[in-house]
C-alpha positions as CSV (number, residue, x, y, z in Angstrom):
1,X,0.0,0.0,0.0
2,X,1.4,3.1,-1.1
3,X,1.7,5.7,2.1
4,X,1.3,9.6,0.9
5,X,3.1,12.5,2.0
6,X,0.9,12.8,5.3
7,X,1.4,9.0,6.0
8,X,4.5,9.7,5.4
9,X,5.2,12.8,8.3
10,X,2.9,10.8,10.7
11,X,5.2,7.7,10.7
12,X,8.4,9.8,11.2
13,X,6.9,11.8,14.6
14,X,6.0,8.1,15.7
15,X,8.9,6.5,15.0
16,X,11.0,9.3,17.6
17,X,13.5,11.2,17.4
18,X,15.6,11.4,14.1
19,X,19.5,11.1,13.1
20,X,21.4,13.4,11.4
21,X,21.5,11.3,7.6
22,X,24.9,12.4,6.5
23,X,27.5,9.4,6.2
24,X,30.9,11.1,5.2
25,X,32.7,9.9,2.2
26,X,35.6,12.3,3.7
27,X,36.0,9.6,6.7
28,X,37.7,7.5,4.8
29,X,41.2,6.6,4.4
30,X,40.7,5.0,1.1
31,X,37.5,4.7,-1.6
32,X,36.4,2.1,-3.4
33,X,33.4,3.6,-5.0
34,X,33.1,2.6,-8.7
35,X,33.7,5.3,-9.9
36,X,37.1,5.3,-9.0
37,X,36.7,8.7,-7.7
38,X,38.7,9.4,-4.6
39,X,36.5,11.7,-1.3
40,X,36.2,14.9,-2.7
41,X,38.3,18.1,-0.9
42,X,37.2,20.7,-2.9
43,X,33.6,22.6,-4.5
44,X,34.2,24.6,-7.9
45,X,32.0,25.9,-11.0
46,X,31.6,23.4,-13.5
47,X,32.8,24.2,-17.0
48,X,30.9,21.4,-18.2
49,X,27.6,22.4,-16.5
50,X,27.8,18.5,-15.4
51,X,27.9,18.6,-11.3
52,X,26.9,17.7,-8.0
53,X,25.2,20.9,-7.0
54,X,23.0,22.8,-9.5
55,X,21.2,26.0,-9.4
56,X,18.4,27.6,-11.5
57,X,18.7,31.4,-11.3
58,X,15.1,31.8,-12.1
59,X,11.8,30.6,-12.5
60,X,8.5,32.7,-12.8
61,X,5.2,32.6,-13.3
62,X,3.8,35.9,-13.1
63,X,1.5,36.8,-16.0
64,X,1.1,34.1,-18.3
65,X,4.6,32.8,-17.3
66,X,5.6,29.3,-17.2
67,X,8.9,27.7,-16.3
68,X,10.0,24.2,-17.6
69,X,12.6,22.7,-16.0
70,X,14.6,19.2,-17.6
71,X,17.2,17.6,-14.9
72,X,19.6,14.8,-16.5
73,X,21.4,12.0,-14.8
74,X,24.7,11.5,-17.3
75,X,26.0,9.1,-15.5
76,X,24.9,5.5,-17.5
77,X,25.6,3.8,-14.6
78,X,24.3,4.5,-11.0
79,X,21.4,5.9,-10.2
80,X,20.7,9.2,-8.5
81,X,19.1,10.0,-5.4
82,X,18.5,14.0,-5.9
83,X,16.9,17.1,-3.5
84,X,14.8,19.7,-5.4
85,X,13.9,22.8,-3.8
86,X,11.9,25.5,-5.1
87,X,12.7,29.0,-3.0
88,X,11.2,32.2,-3.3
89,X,12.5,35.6,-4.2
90,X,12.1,38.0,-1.6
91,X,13.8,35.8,1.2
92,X,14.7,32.3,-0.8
93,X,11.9,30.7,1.8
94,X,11.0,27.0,1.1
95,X,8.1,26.9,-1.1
96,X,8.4,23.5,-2.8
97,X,10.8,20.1,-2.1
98,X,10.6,16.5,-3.6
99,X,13.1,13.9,-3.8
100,X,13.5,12.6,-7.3
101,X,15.2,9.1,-7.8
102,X,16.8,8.9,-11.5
103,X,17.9,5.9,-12.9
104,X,20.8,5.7,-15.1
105,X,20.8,8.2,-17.6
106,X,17.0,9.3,-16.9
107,X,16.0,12.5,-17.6
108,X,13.1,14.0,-15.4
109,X,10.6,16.5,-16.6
110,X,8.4,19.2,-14.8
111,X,6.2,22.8,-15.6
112,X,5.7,25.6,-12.9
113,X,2.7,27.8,-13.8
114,X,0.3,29.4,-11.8
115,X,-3.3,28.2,-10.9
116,X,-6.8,30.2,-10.9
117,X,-5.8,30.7,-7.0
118,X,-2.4,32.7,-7.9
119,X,-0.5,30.4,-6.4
120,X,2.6,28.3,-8.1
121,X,1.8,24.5,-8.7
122,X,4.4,22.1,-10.2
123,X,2.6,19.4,-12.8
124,X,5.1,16.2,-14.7
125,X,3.5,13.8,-16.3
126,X,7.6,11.7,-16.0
127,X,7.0,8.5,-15.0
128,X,10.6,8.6,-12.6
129,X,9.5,7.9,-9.0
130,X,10.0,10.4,-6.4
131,X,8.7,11.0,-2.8
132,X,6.2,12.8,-2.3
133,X,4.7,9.6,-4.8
134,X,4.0,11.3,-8.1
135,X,0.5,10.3,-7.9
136,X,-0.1,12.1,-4.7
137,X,1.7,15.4,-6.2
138,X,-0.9,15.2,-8.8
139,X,-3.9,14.6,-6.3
140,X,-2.5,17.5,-4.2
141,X,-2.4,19.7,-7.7
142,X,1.5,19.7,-7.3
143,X,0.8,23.3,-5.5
144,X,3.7,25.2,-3.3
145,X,3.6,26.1,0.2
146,X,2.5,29.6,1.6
147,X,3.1,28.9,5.2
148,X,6.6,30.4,5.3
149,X,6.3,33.2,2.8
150,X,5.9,36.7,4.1
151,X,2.1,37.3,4.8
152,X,1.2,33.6,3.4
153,X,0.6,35.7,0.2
154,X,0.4,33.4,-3.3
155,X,2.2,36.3,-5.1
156,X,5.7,34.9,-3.2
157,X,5.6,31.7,-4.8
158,X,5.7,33.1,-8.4
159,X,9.2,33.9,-8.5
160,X,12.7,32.9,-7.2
161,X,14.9,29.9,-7.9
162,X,16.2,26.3,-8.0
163,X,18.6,24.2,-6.2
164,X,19.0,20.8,-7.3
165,X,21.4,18.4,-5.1
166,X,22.8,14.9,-5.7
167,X,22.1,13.7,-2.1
168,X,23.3,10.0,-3.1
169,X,24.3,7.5,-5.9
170,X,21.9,4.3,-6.2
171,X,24.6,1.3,-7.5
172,X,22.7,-1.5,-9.2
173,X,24.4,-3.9,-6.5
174,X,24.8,-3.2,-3.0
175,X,27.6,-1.9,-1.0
176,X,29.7,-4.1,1.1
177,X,32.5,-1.6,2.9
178,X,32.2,1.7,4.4
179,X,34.5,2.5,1.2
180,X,32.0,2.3,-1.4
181,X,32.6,-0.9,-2.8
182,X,29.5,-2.6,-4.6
183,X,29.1,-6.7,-4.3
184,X,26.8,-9.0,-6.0
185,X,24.0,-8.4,-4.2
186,X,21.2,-6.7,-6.5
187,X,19.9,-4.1,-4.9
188,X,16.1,-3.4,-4.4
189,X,15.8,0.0,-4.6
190,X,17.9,0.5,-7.9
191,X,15.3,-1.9,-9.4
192,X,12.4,0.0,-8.0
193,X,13.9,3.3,-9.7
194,X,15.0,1.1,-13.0
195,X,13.1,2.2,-16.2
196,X,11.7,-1.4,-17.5
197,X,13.6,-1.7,-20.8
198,X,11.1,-3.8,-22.8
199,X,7.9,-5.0,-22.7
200,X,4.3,-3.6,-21.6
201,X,5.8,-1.5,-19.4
202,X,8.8,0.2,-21.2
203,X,10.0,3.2,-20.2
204,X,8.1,3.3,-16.6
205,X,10.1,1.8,-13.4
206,X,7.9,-0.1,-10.7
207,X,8.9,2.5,-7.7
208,X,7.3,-0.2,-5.5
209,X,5.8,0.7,-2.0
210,X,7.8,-1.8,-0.4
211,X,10.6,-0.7,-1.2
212,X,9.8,3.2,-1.2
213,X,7.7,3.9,2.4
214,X,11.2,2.6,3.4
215,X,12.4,5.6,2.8
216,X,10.3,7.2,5.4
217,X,13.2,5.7,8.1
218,X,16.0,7.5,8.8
219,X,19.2,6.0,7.2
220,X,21.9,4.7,9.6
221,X,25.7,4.2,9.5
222,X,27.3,1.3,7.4
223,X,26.5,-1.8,8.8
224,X,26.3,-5.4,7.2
225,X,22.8,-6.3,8.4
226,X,20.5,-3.1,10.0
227,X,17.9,-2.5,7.7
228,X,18.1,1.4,7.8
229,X,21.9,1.4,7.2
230,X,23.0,3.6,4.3
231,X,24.1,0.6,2.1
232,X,21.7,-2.1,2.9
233,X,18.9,0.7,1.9
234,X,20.6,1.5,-1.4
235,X,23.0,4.2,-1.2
236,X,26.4,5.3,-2.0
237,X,28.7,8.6,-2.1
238,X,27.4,11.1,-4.9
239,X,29.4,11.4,-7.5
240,X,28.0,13.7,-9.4
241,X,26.9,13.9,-13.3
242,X,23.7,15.8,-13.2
243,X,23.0,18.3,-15.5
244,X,19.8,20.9,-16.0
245,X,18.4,23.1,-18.6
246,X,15.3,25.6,-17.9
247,X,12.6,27.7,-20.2
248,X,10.6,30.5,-19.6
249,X,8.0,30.4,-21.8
250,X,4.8,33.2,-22.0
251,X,3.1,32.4,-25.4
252,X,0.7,34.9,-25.2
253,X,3.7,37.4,-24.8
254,X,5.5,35.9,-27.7
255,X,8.4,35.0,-25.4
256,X,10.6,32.1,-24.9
257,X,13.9,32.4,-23.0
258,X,16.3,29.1,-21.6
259,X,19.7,28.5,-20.5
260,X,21.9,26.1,-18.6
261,X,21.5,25.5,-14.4
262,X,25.0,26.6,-13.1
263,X,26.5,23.3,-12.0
264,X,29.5,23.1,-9.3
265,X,31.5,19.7,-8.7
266,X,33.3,18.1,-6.2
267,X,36.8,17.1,-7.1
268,X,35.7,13.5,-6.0
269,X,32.5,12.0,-3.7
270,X,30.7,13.6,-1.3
271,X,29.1,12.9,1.7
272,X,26.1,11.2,1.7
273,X,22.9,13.8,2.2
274,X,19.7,11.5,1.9
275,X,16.8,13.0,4.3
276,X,13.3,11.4,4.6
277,X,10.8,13.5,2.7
278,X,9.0,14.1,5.8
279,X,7.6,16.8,8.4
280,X,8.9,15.0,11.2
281,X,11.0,17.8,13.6
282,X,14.7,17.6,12.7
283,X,17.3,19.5,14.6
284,X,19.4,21.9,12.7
285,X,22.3,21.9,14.3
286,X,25.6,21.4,12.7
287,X,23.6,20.5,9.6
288,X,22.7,24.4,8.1
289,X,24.1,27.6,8.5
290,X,20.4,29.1,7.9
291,X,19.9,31.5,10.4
292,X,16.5,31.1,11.0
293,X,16.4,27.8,11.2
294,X,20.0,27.5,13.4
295,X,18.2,30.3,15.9
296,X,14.3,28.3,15.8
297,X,13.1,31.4,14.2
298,X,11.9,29.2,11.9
299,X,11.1,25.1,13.0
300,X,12.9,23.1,10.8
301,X,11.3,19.6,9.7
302,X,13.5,16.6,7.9
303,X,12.2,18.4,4.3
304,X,14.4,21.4,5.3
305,X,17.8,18.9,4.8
306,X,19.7,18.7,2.9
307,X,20.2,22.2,1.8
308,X,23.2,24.1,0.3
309,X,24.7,24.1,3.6
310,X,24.7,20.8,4.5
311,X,28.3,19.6,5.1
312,X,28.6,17.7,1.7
313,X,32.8,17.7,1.5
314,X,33.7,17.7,5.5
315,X,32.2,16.1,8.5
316,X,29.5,16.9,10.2
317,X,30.7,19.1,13.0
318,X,30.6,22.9,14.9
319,X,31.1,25.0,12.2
320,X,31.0,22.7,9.3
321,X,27.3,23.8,8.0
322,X,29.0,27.5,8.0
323,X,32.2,26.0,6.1
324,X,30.1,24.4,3.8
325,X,28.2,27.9,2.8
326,X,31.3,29.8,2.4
327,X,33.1,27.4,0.6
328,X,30.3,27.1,-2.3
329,X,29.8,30.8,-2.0
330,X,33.7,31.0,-2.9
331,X,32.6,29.2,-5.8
332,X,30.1,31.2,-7.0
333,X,31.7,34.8,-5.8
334,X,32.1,37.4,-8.7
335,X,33.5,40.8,-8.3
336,X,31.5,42.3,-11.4
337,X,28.7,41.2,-13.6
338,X,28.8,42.4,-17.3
339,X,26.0,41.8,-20.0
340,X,24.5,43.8,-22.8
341,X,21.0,45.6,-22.8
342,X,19.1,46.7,-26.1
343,X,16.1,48.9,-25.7
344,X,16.4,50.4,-29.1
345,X,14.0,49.5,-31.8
346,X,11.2,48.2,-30.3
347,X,13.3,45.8,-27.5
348,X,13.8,45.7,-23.9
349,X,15.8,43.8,-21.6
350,X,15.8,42.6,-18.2
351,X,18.8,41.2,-16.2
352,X,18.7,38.9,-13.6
353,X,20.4,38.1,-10.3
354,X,20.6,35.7,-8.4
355,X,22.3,34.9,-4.9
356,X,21.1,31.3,-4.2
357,X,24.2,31.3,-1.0
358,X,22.9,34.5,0.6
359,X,20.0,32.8,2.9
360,X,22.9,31.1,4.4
361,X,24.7,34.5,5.4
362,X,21.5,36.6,6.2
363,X,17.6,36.2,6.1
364,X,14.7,37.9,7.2
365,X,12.6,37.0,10.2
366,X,9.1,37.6,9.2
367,X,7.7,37.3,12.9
368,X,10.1,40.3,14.8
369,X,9.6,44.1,14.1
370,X,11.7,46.6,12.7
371,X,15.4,46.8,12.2
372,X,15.3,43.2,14.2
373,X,13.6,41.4,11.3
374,X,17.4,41.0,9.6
375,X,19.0,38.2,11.0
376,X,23.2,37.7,10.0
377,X,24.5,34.0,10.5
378,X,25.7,34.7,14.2
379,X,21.9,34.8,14.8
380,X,22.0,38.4,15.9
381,X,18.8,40.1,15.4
382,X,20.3,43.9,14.7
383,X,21.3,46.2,11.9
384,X,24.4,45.9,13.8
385,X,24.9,41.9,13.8
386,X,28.2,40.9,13.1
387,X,27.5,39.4,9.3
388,X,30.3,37.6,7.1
389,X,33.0,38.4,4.9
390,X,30.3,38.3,2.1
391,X,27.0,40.1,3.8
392,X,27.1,42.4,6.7
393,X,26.1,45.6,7.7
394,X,28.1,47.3,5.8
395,X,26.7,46.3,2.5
396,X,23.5,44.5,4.2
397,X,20.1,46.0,5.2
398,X,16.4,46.3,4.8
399,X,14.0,48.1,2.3
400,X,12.9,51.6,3.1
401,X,9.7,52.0,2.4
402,X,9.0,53.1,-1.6
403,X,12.1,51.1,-2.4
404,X,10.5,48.0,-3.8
405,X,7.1,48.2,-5.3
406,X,4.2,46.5,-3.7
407,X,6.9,45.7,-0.5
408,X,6.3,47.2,3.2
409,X,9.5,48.7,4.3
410,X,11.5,46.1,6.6
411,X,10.2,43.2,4.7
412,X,13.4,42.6,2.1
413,X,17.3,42.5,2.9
414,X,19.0,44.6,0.0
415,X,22.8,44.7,-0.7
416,X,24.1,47.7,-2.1
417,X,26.4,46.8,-5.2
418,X,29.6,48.9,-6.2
419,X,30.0,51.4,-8.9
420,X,27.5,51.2,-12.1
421,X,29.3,51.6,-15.4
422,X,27.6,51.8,-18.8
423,X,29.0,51.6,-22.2
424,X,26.9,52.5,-25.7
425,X,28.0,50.8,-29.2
426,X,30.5,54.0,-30.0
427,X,32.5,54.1,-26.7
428,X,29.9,56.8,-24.7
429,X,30.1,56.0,-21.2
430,X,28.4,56.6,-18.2
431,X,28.8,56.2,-14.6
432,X,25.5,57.6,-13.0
433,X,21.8,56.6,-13.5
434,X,18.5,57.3,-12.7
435,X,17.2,54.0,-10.8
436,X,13.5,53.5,-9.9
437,X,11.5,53.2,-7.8
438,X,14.4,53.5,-5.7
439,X,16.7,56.6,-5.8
440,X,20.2,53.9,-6.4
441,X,20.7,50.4,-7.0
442,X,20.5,47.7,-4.6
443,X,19.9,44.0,-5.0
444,X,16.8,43.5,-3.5
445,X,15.5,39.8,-2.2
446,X,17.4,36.8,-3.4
447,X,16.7,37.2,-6.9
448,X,16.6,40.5,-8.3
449,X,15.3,41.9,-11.4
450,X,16.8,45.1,-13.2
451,X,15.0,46.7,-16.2
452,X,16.8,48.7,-19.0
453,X,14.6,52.1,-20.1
454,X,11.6,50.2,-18.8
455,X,8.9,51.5,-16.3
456,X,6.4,49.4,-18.0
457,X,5.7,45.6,-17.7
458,X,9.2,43.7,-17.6
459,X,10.3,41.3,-19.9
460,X,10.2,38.5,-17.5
461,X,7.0,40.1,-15.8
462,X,9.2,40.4,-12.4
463,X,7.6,42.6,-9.9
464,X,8.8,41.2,-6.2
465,X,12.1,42.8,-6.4
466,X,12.2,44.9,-9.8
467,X,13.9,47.8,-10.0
468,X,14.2,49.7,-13.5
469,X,17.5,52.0,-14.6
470,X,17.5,54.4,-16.8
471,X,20.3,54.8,-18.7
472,X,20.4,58.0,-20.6
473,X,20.4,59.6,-23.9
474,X,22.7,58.1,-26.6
475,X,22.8,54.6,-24.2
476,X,19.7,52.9,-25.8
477,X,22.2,50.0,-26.4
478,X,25.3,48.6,-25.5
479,X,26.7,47.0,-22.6
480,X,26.8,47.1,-18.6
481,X,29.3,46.4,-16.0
482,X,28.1,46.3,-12.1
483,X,30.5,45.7,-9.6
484,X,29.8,43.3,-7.0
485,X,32.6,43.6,-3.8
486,X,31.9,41.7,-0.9
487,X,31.4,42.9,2.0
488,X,35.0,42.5,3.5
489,X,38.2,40.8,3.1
490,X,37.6,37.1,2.4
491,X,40.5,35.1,3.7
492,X,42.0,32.4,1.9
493,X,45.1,32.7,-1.0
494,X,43.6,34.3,-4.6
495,X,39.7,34.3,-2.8
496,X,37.3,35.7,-4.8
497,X,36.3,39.4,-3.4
498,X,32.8,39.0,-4.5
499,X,29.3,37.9,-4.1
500,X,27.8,34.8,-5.2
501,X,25.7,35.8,-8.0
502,X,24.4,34.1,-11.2
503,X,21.7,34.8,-14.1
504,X,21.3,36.4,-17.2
505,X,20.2,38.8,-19.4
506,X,17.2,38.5,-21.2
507,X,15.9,40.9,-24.3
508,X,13.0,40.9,-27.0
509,X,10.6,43.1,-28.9
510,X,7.7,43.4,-27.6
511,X,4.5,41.6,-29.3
512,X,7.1,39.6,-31.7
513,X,8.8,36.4,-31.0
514,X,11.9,37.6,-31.0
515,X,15.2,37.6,-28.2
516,X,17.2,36.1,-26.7
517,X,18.9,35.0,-23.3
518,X,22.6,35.9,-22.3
519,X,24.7,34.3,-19.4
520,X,26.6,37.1,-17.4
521,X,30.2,37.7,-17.7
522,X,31.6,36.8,-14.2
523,X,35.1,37.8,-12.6
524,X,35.9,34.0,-10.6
């Protein structure tokens, strides 16, 4: 009998207190994992776009907006046990998770839009199994969570971004050492993930119950024979290989833009991340650097885990969560972004940024008042908390009011970029802009989205966190640098003096099918 997501969450408060599920691949002396790959030391951007860790910039589905998001498993041989999260823009809150279990080189399939109530709702028709089961995602209408977003309000599920995690590799035989070595054994929940091959069935794997409402059990430490041990459930290290590709598509806009996720890789396996898809209270100690969920602002549940936090190269320890978030922010840190904008002959162009590191530096406590509601990583509650080398005070703070459309003042945390340089086709330059409907630039909410010449209706319909620029006469077109300093001196020989952003520019004429999508130009 197949046991839904409720089922599910009321089995794991039962069943009592849970573990922490992260079994190091960094604890061992040697590996043995098939894929000869040796415990990974080190996170860095893909040049591939083939990783462990991916991120989506973007998704929307304001207006007639729809976001269709492909995630591929490359690797022919394991399967892949893989997070997906779905955060929003303003404050990169939770607003949809599923695990997703591909089998070797599966490809999974999915569409965000929004229903008649406003809010988002996710819709595949794939037949890969994941938990929630598919078939209760569809009963449920595949719709996203309000109960963390600021006022509950539907509007807050319609834009932000994507992470996508390899939490564990599925081997079609069971492990026998803590190494990663594989035996004879087949194992059970590789061929419940399998795609049949032939038959009546072709093409769809069995993701039996029995093998499935396992997963509702916290997984233990190697051991030969306990039932909930990592490798007699089915696991072993990631080792990467996933890839992603995303569209934005508004036909009655006549407007289609994609791209690539941003991938980073370990240098070798990671830890071992695999969390029941449950509500069930987990502790988040040592296992985020969140700071509302490390403080209890916000109750975290096994769903929250893993996030980009989770120790996924070290062991689980004081300070590893932290490490963790500053080492892929590292990764991801750009001192400038650089992209063109054409607003010329019937075109305009939005550019987008994303920070999908930031929540673990600084986030916004919806319940306290004030200058309280911004929350740094040491968990104090000021204007005058401590911060990181990335996001502090000094480059940190919340919206005044009038400085984000539609947004109460004290609701969004805004970083304030460095200096703003414009360039036109024939070398005219410019250093100072008007910017509304703020009076300067700042990055607003997790994802931010900056207009060229545009007070009207954006071209990716943003309106959380929009600002517009304008950029002057004899600067219809051309390019645009904005630099992006951290907030102070990150330690560490050659470190990146930047923020972790991503995303693109994105351009069209209106009422024509016609643009296009560019990937900034980072400084790594």
């Amino acid at each position: 009998m197949r046991k839904n997501l409720l089922a599910l969450s009321i089995a794991a408060l039962v069943g009592g207190a849970a573990n922490a599920a992260v079994f190091e691949a960094t604890g061992n002396a040697t590996n043995a994992h098939p894929s000869g790959l040796a415990p990974a030391s080190a996170l860095t951007v893909s040049t591939t776009g083939v990783g462990h860790i991916l991120t989506v910039p973007y998704f929307t589905t304001q207006g007639t907006n729809k976001t269709l998001l492909n995630i591929v498993n490359t690797d022919t041989v394991n399967g892949k046990a893989v997070k997906l999260r779905f955060r929003g823009a303003t404050n990169s809150d939770d607003i949809f998770d599923i695990t997703i279990f591909l089998s070797p080189g599966d490809m999974w399939t999915a569409d965000v839009a929004a229903d008649a109530s406003g809010v988002s709702r996710l819709v595949t028709n794939d037949t890969s199994c994941t938990l929630p089961y598919k078939e209760d995602i569809k009963a449920l209408g595949g719709k996203f969570k309000t109960n963390r977003v600021i006022d509950g309000a539907a509007v807050q599920t319609r834009e932000g971004y994507i992470e996508i995690l390899n939490t564990a590799d599925i081997p079609a035989t069971l492990v026998t050492a803590v190494t990663g070595a594989v035996g004879t054994t087949a194992n059970p929940l590789f061929t419940a993930t399998k795609h049949a091959t032939s038959g009546a069935t072709a093409g769809t794997p069995t993701c039996a119950t029995a093998v499935l409402d396992l997963q509702e059990n916290d997984i233990q430490a190697f051991n030969a024979t306990a039932p909930n041990a990592w490798n007699v459930r089915g696991y072993n290290y990631p080792s990467g290989g996933l890839m992603a590709n995303w569209t934005v598509v508004n036909v009655a806009g006549f407007a289609s833009f994609s791209g690539t996720a941003t991938a980073v890789a370990a240098n070798g396996t990671a830890n071992i991340v695999v969390f029941p898809q449950t509500d069930a209270a987990q502790a988040a100690t040592n296992l985020t650097a969140d700071p509302l969920l490390v403080t209890g602002r916000v109750s975290s549940a096994m769903y929250d885990f893993p996030d980009l936090s989770t120790p996924y190269i070290a062991a689980v320890a004081a300070g590893a969560a932290a490490t963790q978030a500053d080492t892929l922010t590292q990764a991801l840190a750009t001192t400038s972004v650089t992209n063109e904008f054409l607003t010329g002959s019937g075109f305009s162009t939005d550019w987008v940024f994303s920070q999908p590191t930031r929540r673990y530096h600084v986030a916004v406590d919806y319940a306290a008042t004030g200058g309280n509601r911004l929350v740094f990583r040491d968990g104090t509650a000021t204007t005058s908390g401590t911060g990181t080398s990335y996001f502090a005070p000094s480059n940190t703070r919340l919206n005044v009011a009038g400085q984000i459309t539609g947004a109460a003042a004290n609701s969004v945390a805004c970083v304030t970029p460095g200096q703003l340089r414009a360039y036109n086709r024939e070398e005219l330059t410019r250093s100072t802009f008007v910017i509304s409907p703020a009076t300067a630039l700042n990055l607003c909410g997790e994802v931010s989205v900056l207009s060229f010449n545009n007070a009207g209706e954006s071209v990716m319909n943003g309106s959380l966190t929009r600002n517009n620029l304008e950029t002057g006469t004899g600067l219809v077109e051309g390019w645009f640098r904005v630099a992006t300093p951290s907030a102070g001196l990150v330690a560490g020989a050659g470190a990146v003096q930047g923020l972790p952003i991503i995303g693109y520019a994105a351009a069209k004429v209106t009422g024509v099918n016609l643009g296009g999508a560019w990937t900034h130009r980072t400084v790594r």
